[in-house]
N, C-alpha and C positions, 0 to 999 in steps of 0.2 A: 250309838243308839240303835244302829240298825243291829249289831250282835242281840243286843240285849231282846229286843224286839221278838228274833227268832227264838231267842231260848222261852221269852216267857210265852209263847203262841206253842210253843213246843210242849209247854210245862203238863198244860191238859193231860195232854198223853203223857209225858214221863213218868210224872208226878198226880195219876189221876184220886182222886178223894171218892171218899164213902161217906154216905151219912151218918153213921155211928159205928165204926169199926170199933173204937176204945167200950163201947159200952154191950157189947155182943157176950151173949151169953150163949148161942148158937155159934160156933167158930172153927177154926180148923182145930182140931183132935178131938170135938164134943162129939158125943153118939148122937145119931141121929136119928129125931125125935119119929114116934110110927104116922104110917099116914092114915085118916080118919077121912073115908070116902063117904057120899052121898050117892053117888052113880059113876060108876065108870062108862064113858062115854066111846072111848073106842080103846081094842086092844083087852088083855084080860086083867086081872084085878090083881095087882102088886102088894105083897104083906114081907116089908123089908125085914121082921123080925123073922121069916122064916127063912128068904130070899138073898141074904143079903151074905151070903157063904159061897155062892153060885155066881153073882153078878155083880160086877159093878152098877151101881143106879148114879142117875142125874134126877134129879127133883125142881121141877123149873114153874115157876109162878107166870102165869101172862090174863090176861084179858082181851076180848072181841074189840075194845075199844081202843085198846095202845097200838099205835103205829110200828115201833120200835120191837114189840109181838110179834108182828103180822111178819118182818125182815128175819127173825130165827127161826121162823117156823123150817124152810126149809132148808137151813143149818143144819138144826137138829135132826133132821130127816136123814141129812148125810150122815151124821155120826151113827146114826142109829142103823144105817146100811152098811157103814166102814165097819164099824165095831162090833155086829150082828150076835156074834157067838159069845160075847163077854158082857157087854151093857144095855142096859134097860131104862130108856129114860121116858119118864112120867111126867106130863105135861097137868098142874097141879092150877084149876080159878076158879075162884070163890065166887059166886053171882052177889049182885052190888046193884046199885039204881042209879046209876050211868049207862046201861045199854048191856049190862052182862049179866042176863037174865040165860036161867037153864035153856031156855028156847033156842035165844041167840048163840049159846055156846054151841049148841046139837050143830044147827044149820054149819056155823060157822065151820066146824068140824066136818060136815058133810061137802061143803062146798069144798072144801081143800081136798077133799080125793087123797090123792096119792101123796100130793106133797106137804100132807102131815100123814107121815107113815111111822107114827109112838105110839104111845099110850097116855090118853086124855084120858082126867080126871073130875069132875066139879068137888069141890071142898064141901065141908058144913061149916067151913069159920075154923076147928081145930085147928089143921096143919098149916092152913097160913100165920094163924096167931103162933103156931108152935115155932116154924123157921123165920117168915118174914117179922115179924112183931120183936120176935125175941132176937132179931139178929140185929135190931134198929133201921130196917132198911124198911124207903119210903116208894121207891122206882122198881119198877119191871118193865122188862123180864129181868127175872134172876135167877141164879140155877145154885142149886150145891148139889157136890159132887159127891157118892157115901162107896168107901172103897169097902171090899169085899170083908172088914172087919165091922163092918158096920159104922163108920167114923167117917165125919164129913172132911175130908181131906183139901176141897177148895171151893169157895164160892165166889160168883160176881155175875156179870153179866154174859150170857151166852153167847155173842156176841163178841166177845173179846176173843182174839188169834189165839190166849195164851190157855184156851179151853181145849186145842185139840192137842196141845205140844200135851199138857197133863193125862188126857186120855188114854192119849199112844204109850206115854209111859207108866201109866197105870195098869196096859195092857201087858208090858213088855216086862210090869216088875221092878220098874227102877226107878219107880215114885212112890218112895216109903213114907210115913208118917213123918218121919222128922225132916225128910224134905219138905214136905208142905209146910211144918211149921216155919222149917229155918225160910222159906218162899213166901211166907206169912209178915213174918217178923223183917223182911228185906222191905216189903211191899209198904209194910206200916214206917220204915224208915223214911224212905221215897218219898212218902205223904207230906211227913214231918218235914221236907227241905223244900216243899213248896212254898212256906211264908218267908223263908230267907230269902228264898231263888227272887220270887218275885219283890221285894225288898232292896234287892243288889247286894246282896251282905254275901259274896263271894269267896270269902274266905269262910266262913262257916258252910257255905253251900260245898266246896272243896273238903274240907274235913270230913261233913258229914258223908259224903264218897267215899273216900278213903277208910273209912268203917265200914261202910256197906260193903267196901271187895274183899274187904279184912273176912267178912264172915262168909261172903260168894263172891270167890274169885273170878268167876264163868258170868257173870251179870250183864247182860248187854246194853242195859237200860245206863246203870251206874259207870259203864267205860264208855259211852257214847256220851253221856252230862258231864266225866271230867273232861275228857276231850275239850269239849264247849267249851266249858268254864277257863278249864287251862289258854286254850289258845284266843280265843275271842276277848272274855273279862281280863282275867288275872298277865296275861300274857307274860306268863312265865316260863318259857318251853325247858330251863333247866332245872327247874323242880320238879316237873312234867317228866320230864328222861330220865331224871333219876329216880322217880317213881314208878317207872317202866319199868327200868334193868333189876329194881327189885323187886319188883311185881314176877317178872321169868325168872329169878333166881329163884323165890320164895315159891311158885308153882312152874314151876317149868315143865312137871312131869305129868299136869291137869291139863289135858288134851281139849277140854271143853273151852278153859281158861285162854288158852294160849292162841288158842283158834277163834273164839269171840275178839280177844285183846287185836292179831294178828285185823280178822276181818273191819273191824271198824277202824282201825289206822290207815290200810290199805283205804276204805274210804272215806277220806275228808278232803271236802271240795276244793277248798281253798289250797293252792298249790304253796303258798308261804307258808300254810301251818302243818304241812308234810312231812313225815318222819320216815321215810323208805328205810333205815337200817334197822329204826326199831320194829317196821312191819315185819321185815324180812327175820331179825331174829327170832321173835314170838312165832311166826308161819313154822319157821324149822323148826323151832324148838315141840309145836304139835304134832308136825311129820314126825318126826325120831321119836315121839313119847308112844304115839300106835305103833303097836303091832302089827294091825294092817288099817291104813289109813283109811276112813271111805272119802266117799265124793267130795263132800265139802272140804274135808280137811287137807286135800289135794290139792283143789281146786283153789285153796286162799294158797298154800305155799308156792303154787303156780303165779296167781296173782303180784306177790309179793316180787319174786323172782323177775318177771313182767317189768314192774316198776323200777327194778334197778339197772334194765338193759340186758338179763338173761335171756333172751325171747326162745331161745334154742332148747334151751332148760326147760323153760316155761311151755314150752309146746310140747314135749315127750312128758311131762309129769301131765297138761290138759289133758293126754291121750291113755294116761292111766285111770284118770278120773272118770273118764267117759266107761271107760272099761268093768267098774265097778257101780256105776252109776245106780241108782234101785230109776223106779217109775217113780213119778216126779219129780223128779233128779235130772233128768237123762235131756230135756228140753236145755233149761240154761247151763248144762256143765257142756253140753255139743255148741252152745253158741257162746262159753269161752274159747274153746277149741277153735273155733271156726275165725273168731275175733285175732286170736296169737296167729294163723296161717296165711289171715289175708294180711297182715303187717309183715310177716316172712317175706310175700309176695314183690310188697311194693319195696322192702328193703332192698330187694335184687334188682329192681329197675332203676335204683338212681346209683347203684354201685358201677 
């Protein structure tokens, strides 16, 4: 019971729900509707149909009154400093008779100074009815994301981690349109295995995983819930292994794949539901698939090596990681490093 427990406490986040995704007529690939300003309150005046060839925009809905607002504000303030020279996000509330009157919104905005450094908007009712209304969404804050085709390529809560991983790759080019959908259509899968999950219908909950990697092999959500599933519920670890070894057959050569598969193997708590050869295969199999490995991808084959009594191995790959490290990087791959040297250490004292 106590497995079952963690997985469905876990579900929230796996498996998190939206109020009306199936009925969105606002979604990933729709254009993104124009914005219908009343006052721009701070920052200059955003006309996505003219704009939106130059920048990526974030379009975020909040209120004086949500709690939950007040924690992204300076979120958003970071993104808007990270991302300076590419994105422009527009902080989009409609006055209401709950306390988010024009007034309230000014002040509100005044008193945050610096750490709302975007661009605030008040609505007239148009562009909240045009994204939030029409997307069936009832909660804020909520953002969407309009890539420089002008097409909302991601929406949800700003708030959510998986807002900057998209940013950076919206920056970098390698978050195209049908990523987002196929990131779309994973997310809407996800949704759908919440009522088995919590149900215990485990074998439907493992199938419908198995789909999910079938179309995104790199998934980390859907290899950490088979995990689960495999070893806690179903405790089947030889359908499990055989669905590894062809999971790195079938992408052995998807560095992203192999390096998610590798990292979450590498960690599962419970030392009887341990799989060290198949860590260790998936870790190598992402080393040899780069060209030139970065940090992480080092850093799990390091790992993995680690787990099987390599420590020697595992110390000279930590010491390449470190070496290629980028800045935010460079904190936890020096204190693997630092981890593999003092176990070198204590090795030579009881030898």
């Amino acid at each position: 019971m106590k497995s079952k427990t963690r997985l469905l406490v876990a579900a929230a986040v796996l498996f998190p729900g939206t109020s009306a995704c199936g009925q969105s007529s606002v979604e990933v690939g729709s254009s993104a509707p124009p914005l219908s300003i009343v006052e721009w309150v701070k920052g200059r005046p955003v006309d996505l149909n003219k704009d939106v060839r130059k920048k990526i925009h974030i379009v975020e809905f909040w209120a004086v009154w949500c709690p939950p607002c007040k924690m992204s504000v300076p979120l958003l303030t970071q993104y808007q400093q990270k991302y300076e020279k590419d994105i422009v996000i527009v902080g989009v509330t409609e006055p209401d008779a709950r306390g988010n009157s024009p007034g309230a919104i000014r002040k509100f905005v005044a008193d945050q100074g610096e750490n709302m450094e975007y661009t605030v908007a008040i609505d007239d009712g148009k562009t909240t009815k045009a994204y939030l209304a029409s997307a069936g969404i009832v909660g804020i804050p909520y953002a969407f994301v309009v890539n420089r085709d002008g097409k909302v390529v991601w929406q949800g809560s700003p708030l959510e981690p998986a807002l900057d991983d998209v940013l950076s790759r919206l920056v970098a080019g390698t978050y195209t349109l049908e990523t987002a959908k196929l990131e779309r259509e994973v997310s809407k899968r996800l949704e759908d295995l919440d009522f088995p999950l919590r149900l215990g219908q485990w074998g439907v909950v493992w199938d419908g995983l198995i789909d999910i990697l079938k179309l995104d092999p790199a998934n980390d959500t859907a290899i950490e819930a088979l995990i689960a599933v495999s070893t806690q519920e179903l405790r089947n670890t030889d359908a499990f292994r055989t669905w590894v070894r062809s999971h790195i057959t079938a992408h052995g050569d998807n560095v992203r794949a192999m390096q998610s598969l590798a990292n979450k193997l590498c960690g599962i708590c419970d030392v009887k539901s341990r799989f060290p050869d198949l860590a260790f295969e998936a870790a190598k199999a992402a080393y040899q698939a780069s060209p030139r490995p970065d940090a992480l991808t080092i850093t799990v084959y390091a790992r993995a090596l680690y787990q099987i009594g390599e420590l020697d191995r595992a110390i000279a790959l930590q010491q390449d990681a470190v070496a290629v490290a980028v800045a935010g990087e460079r904190e936890d791959t020096n204190s693997y490093l630092d981890y593999y040297r003092e176990c070198k250490k204590l090795q030579g004292t009881i030898r």
